[in-house]
PDB file of N, CA, C, O and CB in Angstrom:
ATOM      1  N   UNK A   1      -8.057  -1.698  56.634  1.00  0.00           N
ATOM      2  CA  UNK A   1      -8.036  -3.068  57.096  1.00  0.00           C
ATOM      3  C   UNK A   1      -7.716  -3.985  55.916  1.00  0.00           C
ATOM      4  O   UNK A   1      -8.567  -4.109  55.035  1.00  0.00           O
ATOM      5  CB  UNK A   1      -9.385  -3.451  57.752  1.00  0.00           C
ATOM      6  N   UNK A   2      -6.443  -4.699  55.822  1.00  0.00           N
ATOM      7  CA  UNK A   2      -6.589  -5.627  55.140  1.00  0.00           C
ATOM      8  C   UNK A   2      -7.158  -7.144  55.536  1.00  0.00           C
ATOM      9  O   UNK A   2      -7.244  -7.507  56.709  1.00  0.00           O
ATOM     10  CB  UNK A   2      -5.548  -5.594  54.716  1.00  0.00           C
ATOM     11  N   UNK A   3      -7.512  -7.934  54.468  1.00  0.00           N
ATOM     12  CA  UNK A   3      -8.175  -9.085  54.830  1.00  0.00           C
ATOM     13  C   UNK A   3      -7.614 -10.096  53.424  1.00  0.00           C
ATOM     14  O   UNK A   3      -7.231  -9.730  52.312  1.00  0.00           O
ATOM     15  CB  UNK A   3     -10.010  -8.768  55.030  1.00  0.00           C
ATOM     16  N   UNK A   4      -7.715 -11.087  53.843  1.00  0.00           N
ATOM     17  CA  UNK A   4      -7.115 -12.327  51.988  1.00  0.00           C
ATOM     18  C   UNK A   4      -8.583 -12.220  51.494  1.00  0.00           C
ATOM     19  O   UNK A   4      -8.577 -11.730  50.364  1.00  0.00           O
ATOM     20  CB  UNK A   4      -6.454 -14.848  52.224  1.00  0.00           C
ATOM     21  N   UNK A   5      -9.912 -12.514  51.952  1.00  0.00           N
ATOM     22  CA  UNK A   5     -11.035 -12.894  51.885  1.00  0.00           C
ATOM     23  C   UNK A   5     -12.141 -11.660  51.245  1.00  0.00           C
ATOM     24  O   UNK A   5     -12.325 -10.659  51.936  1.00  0.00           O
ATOM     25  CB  UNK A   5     -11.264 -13.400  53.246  1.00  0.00           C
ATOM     26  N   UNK A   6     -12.643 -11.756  50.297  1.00  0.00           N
ATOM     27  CA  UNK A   6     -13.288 -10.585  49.782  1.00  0.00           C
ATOM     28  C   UNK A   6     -14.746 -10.855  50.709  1.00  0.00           C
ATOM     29  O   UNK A   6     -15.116  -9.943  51.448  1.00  0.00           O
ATOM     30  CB  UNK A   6     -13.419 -10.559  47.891  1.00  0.00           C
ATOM     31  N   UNK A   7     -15.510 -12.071  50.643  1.00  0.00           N
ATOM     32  CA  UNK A   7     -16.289 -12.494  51.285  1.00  0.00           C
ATOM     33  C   UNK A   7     -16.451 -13.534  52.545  1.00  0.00           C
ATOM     34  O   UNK A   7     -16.968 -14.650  52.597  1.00  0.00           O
ATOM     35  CB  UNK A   7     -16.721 -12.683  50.537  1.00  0.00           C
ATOM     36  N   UNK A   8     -15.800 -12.722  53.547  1.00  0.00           N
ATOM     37  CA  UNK A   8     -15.234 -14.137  54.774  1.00  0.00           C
ATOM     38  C   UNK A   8     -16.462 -14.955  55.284  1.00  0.00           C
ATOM     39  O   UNK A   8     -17.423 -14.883  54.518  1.00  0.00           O
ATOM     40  CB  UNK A   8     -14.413 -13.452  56.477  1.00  0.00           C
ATOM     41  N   UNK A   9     -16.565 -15.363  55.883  1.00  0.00           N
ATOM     42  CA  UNK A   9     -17.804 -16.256  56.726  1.00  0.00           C
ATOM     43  C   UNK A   9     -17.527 -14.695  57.960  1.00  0.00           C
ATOM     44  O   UNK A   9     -16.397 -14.435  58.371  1.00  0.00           O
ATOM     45  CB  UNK A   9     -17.247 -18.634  57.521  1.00  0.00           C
ATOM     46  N   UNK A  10     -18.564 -13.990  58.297  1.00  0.00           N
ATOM     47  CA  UNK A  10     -18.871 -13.430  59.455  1.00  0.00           C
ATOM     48  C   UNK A  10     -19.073 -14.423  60.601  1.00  0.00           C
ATOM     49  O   UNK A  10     -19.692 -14.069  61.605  1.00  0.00           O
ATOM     50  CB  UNK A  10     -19.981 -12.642  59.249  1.00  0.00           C
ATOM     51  N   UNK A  11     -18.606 -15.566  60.492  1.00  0.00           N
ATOM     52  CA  UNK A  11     -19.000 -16.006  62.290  1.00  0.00           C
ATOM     53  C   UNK A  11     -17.530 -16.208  62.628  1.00  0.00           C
ATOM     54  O   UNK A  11     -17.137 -15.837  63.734  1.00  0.00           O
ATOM     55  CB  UNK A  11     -20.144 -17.766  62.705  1.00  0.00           C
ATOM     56  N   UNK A  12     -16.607 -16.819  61.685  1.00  0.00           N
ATOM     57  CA  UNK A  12     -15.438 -17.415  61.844  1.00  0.00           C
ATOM     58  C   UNK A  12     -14.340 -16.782  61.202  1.00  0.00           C
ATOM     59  O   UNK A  12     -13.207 -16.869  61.676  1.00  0.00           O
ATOM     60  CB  UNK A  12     -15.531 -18.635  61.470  1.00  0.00           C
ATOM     61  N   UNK A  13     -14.568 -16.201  60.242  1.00  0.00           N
ATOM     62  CA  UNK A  13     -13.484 -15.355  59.238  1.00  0.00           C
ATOM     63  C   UNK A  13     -12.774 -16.064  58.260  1.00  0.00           C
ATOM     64  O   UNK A  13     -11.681 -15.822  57.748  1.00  0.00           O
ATOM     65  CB  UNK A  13     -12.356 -14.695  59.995  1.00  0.00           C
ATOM     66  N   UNK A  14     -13.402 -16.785  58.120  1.00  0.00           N
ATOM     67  CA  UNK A  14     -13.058 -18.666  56.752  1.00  0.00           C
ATOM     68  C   UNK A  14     -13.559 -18.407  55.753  1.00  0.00           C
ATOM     69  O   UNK A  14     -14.765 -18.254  55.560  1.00  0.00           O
ATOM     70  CB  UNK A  14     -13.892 -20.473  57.012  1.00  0.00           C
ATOM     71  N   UNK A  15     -12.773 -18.332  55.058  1.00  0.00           N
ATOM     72  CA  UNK A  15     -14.011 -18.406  53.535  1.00  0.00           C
ATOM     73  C   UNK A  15     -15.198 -19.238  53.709  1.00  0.00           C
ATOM     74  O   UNK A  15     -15.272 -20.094  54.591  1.00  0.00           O
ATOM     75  CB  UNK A  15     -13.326 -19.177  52.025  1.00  0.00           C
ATOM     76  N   UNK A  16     -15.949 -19.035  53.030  1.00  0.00           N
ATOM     77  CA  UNK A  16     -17.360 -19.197  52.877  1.00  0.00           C
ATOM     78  C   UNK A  16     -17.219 -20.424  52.136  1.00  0.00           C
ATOM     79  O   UNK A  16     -16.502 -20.530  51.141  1.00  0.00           O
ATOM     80  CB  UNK A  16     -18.198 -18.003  52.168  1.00  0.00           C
ATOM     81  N   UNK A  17     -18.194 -21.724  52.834  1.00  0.00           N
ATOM     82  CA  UNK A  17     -18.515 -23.181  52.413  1.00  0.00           C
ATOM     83  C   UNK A  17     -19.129 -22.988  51.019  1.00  0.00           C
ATOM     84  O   UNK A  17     -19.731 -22.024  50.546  1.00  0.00           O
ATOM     85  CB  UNK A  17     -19.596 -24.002  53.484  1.00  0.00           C
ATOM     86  N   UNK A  18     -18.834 -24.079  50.543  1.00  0.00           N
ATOM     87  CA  UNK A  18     -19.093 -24.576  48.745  1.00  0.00           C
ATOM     88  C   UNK A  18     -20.767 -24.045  48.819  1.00  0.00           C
ATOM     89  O   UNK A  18     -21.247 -23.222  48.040  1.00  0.00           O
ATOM     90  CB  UNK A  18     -18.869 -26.910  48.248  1.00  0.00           C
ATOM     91  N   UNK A  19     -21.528 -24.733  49.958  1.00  0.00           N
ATOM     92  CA  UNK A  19     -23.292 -24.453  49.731  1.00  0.00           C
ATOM     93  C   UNK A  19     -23.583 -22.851  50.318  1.00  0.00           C
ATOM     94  O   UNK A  19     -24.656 -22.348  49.987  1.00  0.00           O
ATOM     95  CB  UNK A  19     -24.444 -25.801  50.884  1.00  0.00           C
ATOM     96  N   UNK A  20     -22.839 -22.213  51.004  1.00  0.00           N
ATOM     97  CA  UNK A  20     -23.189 -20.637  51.601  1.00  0.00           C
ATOM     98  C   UNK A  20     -23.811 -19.941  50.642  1.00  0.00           C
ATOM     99  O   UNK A  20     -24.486 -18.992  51.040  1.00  0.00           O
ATOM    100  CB  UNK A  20     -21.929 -19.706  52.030  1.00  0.00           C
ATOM    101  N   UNK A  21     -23.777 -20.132  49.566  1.00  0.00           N
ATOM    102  CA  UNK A  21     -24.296 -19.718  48.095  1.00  0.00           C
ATOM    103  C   UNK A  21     -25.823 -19.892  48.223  1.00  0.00           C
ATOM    104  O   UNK A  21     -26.777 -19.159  48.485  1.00  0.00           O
ATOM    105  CB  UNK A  21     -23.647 -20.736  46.770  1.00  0.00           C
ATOM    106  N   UNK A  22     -25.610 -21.302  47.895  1.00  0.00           N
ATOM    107  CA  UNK A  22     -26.630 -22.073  47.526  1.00  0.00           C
ATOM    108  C   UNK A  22     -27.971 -21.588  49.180  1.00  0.00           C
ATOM    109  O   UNK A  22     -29.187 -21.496  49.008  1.00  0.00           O
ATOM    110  CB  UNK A  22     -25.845 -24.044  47.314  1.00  0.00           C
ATOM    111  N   UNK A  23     -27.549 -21.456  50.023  1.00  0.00           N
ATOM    112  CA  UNK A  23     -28.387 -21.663  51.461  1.00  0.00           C
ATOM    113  C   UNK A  23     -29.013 -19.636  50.986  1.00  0.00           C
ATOM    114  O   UNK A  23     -30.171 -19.220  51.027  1.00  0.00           O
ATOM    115  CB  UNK A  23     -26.883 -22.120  53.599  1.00  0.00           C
ATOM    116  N   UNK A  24     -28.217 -19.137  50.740  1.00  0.00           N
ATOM    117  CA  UNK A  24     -28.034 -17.734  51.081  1.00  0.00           C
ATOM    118  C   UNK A  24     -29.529 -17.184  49.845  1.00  0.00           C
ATOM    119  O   UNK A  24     -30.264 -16.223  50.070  1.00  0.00           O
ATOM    120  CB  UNK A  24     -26.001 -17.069  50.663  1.00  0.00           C
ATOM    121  N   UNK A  25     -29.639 -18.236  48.434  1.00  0.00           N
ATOM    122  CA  UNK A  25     -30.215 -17.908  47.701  1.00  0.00           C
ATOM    123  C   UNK A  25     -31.706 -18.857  47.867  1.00  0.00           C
ATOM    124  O   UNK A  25     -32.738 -18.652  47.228  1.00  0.00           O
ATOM    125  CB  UNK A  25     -29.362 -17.901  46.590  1.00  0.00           C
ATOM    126  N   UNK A  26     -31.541 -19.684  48.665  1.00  0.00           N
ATOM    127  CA  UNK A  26     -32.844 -20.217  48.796  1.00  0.00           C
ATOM    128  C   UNK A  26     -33.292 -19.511  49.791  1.00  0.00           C
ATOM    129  O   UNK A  26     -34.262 -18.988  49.244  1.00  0.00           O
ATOM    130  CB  UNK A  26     -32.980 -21.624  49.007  1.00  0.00           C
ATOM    131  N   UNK A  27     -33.288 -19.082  50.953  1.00  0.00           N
ATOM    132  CA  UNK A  27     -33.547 -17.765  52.166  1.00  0.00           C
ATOM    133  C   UNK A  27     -33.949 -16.199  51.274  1.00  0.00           C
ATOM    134  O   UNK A  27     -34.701 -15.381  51.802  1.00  0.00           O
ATOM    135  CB  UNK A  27     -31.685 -17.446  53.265  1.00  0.00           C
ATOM    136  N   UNK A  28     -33.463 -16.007  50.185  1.00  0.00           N
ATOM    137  CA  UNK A  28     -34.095 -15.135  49.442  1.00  0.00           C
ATOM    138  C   UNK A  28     -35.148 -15.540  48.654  1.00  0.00           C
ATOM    139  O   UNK A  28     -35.978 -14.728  48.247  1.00  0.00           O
ATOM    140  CB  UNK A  28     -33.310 -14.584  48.762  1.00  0.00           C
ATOM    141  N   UNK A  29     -35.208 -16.954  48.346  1.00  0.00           N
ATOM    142  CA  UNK A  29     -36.947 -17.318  47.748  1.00  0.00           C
ATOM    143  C   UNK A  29     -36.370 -17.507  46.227  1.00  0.00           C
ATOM    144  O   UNK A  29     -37.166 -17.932  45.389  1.00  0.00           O
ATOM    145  CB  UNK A  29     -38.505 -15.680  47.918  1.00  0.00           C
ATOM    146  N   UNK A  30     -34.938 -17.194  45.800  1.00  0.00           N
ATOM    147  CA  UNK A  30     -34.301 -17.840  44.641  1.00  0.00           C
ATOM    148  C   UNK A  30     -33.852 -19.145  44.457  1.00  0.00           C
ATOM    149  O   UNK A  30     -33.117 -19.202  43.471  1.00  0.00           O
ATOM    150  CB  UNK A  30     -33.369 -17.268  44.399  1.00  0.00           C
ATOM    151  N   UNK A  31     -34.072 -20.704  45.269  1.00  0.00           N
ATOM    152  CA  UNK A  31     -33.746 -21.639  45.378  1.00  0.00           C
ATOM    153  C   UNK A  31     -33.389 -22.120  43.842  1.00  0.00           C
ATOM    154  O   UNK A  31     -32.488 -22.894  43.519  1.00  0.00           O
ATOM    155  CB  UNK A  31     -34.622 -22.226  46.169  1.00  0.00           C
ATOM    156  N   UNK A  32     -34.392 -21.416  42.926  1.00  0.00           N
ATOM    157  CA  UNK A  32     -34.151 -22.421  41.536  1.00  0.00           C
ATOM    158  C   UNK A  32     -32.873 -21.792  40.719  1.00  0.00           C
ATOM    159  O   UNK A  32     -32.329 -22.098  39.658  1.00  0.00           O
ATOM    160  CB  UNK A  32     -35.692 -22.412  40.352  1.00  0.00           C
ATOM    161  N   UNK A  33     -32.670 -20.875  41.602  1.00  0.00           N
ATOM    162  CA  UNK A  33     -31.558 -20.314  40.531  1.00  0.00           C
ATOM    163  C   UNK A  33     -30.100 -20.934  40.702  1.00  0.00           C
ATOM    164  O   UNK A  33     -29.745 -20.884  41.879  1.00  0.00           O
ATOM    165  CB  UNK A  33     -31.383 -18.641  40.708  1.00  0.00           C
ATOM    166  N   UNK A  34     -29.116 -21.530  39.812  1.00  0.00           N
ATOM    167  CA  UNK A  34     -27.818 -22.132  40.411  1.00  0.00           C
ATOM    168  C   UNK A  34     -26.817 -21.023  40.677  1.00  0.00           C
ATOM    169  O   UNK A  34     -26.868 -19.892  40.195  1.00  0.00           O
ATOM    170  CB  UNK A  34     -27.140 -23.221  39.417  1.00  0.00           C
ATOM    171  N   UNK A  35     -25.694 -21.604  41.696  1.00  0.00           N
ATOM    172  CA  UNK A  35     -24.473 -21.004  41.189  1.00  0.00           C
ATOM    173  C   UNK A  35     -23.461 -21.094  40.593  1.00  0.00           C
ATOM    174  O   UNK A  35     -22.465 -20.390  40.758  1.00  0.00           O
ATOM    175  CB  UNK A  35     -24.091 -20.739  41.642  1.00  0.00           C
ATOM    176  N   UNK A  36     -23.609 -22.034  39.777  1.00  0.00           N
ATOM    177  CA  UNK A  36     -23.163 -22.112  38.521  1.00  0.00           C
ATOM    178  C   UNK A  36     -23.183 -20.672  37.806  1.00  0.00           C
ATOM    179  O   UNK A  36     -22.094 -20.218  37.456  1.00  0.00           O
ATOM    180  CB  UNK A  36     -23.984 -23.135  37.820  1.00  0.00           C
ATOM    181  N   UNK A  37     -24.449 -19.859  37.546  1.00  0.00           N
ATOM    182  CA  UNK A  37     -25.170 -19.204  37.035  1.00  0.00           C
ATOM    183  C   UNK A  37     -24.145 -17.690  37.279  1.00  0.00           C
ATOM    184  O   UNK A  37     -23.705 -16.869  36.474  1.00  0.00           O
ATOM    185  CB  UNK A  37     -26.677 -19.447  37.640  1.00  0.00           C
ATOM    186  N   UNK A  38     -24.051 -17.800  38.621  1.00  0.00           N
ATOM    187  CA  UNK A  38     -23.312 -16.641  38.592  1.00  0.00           C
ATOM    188  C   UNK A  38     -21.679 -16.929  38.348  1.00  0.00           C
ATOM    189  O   UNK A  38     -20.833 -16.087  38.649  1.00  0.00           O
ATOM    190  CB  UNK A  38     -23.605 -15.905  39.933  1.00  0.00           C
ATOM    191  N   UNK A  39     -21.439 -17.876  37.922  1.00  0.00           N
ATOM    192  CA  UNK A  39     -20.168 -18.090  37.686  1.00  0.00           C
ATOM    193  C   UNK A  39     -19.813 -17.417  36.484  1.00  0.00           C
ATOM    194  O   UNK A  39     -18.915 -16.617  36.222  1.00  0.00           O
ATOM    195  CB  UNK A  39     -19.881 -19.417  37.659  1.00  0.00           C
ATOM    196  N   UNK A  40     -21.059 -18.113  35.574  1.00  0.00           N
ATOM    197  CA  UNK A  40     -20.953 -17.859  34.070  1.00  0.00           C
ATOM    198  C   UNK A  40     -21.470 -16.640  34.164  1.00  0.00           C
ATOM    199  O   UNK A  40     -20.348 -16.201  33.910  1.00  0.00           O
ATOM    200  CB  UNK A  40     -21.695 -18.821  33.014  1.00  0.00           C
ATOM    201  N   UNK A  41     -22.279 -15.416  34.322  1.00  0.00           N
ATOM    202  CA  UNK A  41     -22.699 -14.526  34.673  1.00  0.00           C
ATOM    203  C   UNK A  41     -21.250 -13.610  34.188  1.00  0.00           C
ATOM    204  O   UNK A  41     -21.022 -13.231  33.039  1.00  0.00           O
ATOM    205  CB  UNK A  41     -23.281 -14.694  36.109  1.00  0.00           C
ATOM    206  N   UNK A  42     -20.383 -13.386  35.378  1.00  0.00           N
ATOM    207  CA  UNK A  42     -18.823 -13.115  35.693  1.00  0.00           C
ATOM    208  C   UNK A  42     -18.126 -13.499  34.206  1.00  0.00           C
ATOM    209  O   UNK A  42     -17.931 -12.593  33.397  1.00  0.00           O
ATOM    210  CB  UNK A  42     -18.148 -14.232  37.134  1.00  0.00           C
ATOM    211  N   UNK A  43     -17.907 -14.337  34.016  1.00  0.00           N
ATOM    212  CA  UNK A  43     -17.166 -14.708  33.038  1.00  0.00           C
ATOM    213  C   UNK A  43     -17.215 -14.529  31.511  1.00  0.00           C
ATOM    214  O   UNK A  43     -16.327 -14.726  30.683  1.00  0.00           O
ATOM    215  CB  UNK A  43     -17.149 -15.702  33.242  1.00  0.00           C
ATOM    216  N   UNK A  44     -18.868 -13.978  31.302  1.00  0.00           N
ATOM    217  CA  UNK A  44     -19.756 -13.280  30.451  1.00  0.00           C
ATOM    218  C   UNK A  44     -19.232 -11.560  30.579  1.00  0.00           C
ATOM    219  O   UNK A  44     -18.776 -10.869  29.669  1.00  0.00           O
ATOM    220  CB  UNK A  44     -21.448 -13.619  31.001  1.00  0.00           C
ATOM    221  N   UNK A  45     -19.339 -11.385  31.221  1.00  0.00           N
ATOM    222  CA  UNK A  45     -19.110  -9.977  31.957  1.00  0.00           C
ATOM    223  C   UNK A  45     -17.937  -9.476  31.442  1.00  0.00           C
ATOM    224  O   UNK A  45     -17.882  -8.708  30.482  1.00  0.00           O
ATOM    225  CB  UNK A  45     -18.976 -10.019  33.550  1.00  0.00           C
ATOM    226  N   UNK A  46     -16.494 -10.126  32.397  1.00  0.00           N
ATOM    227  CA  UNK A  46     -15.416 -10.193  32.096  1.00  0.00           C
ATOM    228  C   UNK A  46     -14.744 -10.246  30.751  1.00  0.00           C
ATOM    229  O   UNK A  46     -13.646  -9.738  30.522  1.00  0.00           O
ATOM    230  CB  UNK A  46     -15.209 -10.929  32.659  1.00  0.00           C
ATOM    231  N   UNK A  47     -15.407 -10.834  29.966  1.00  0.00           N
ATOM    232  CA  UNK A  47     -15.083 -11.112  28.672  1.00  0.00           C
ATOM    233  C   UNK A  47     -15.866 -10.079  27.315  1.00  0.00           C
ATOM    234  O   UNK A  47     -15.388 -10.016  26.183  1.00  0.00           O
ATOM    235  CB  UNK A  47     -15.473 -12.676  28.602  1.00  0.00           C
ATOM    236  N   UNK A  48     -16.725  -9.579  27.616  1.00  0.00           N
ATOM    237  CA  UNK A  48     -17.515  -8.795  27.338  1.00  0.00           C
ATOM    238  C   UNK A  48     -17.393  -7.175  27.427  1.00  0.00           C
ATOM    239  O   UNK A  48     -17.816  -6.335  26.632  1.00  0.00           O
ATOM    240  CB  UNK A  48     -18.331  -9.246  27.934  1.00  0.00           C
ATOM    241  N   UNK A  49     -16.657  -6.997  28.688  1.00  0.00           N
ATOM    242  CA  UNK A  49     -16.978  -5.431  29.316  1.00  0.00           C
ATOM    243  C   UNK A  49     -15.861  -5.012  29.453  1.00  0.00           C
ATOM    244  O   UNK A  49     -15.579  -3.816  29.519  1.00  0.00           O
ATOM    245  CB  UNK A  49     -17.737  -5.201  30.696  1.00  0.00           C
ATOM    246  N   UNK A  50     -14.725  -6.344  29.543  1.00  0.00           N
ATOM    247  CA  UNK A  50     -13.185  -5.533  29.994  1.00  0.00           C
ATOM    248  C   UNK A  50     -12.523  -6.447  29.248  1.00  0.00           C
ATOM    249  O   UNK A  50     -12.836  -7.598  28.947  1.00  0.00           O
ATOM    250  CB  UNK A  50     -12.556  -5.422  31.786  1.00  0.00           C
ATOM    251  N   UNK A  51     -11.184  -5.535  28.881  1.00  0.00           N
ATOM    252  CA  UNK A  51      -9.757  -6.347  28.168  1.00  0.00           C
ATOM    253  C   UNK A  51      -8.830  -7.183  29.126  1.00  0.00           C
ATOM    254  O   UNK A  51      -7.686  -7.473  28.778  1.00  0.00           O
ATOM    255  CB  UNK A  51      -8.648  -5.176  27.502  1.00  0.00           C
ATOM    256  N   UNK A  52      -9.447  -7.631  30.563  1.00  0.00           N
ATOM    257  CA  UNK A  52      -8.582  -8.638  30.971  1.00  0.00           C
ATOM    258  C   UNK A  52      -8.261  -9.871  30.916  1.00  0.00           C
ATOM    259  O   UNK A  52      -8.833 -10.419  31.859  1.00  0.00           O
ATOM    260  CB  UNK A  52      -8.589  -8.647  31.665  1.00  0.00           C
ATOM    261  N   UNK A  53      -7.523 -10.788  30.197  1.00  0.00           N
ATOM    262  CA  UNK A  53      -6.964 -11.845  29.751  1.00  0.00           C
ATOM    263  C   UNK A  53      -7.854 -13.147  30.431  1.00  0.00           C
ATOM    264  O   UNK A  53      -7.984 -13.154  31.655  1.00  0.00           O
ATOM    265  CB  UNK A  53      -5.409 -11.751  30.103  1.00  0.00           C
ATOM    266  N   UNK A  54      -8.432 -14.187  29.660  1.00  0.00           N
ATOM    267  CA  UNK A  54      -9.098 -14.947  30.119  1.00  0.00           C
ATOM    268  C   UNK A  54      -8.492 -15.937  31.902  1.00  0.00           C
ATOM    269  O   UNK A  54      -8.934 -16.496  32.905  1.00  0.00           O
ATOM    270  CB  UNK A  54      -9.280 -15.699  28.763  1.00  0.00           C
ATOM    271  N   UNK A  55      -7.538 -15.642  31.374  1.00  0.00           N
ATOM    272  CA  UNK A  55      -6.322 -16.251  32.765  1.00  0.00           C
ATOM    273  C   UNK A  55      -6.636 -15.487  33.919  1.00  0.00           C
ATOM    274  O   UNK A  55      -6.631 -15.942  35.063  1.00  0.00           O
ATOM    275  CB  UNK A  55      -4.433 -15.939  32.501  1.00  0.00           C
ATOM    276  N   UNK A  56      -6.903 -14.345  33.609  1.00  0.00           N
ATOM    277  CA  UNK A  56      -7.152 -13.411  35.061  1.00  0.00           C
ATOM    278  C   UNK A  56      -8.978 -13.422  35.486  1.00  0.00           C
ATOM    279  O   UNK A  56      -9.509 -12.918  36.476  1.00  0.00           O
ATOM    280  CB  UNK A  56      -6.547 -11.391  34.661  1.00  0.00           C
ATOM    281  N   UNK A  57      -9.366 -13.875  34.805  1.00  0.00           N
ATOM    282  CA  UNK A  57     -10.856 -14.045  35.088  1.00  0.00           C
ATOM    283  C   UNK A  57     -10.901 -15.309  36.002  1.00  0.00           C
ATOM    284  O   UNK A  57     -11.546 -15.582  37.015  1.00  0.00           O
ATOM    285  CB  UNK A  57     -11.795 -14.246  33.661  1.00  0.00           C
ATOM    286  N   UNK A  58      -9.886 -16.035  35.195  1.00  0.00           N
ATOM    287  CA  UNK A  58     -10.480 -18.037  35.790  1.00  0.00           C
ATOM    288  C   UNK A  58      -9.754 -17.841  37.136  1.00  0.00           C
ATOM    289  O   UNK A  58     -10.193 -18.497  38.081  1.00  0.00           O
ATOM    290  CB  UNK A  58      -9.571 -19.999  34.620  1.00  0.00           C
ATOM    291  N   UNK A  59      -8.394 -16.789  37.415  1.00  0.00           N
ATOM    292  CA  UNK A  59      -8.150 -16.908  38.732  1.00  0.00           C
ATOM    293  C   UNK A  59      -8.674 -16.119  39.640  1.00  0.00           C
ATOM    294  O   UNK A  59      -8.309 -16.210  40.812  1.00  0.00           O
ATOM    295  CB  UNK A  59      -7.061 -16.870  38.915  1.00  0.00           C
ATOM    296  N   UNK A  60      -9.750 -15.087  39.184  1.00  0.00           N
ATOM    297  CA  UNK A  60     -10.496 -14.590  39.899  1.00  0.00           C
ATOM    298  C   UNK A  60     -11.770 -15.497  40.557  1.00  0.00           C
ATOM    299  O   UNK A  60     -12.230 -15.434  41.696  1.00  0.00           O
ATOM    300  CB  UNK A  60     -10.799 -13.571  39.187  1.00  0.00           C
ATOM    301  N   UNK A  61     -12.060 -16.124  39.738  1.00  0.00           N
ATOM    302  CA  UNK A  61     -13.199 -17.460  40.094  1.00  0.00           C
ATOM    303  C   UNK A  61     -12.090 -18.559  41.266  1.00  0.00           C
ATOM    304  O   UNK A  61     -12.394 -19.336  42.170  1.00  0.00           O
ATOM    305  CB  UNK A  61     -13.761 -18.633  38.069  1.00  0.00           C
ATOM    306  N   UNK A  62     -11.364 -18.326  40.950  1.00  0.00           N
ATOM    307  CA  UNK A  62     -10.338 -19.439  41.457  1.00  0.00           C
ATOM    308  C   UNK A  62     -10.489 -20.934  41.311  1.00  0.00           C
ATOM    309  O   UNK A  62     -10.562 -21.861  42.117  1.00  0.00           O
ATOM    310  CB  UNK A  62     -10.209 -19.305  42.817  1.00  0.00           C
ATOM    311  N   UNK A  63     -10.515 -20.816  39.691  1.00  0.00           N
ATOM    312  CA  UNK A  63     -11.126 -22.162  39.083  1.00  0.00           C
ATOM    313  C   UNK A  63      -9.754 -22.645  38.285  1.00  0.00           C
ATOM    314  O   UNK A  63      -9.753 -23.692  37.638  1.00  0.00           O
ATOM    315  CB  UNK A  63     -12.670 -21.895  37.919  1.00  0.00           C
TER     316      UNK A  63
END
């Protein structure tokens, strides 16, 4: 099955709203944590663990 969407919205098949994050981690009892956090997390990672070019990280964030 292909799909564009690594993480779609399961009701609609839309990417997932700016707060789906944010809602998804306060329902786990993590409210204080940002997502910011996992942005930089990734980008720590990326830069750290693998030789792929900072360009291919930021368009993986799609920032």
């Amino acid at each position: 099955m292909e799909r564009d969407l690594l993480f779609p919205n399961d009701v609609s098949n839309e990417r997932l709203s700016e707060n789906a994050m944010l809602a998804l981690l306060k329902r786990m009892g993590y409210g204080h944590i940002t997502v910011h956090g996992f942005r930089s997390t990734f980008k720590d990672w990326a830069s750290e663990a693998t030789d792929y070019p900072d360009d291919l990280s930021e368009a993986a964030l799609a920032h």
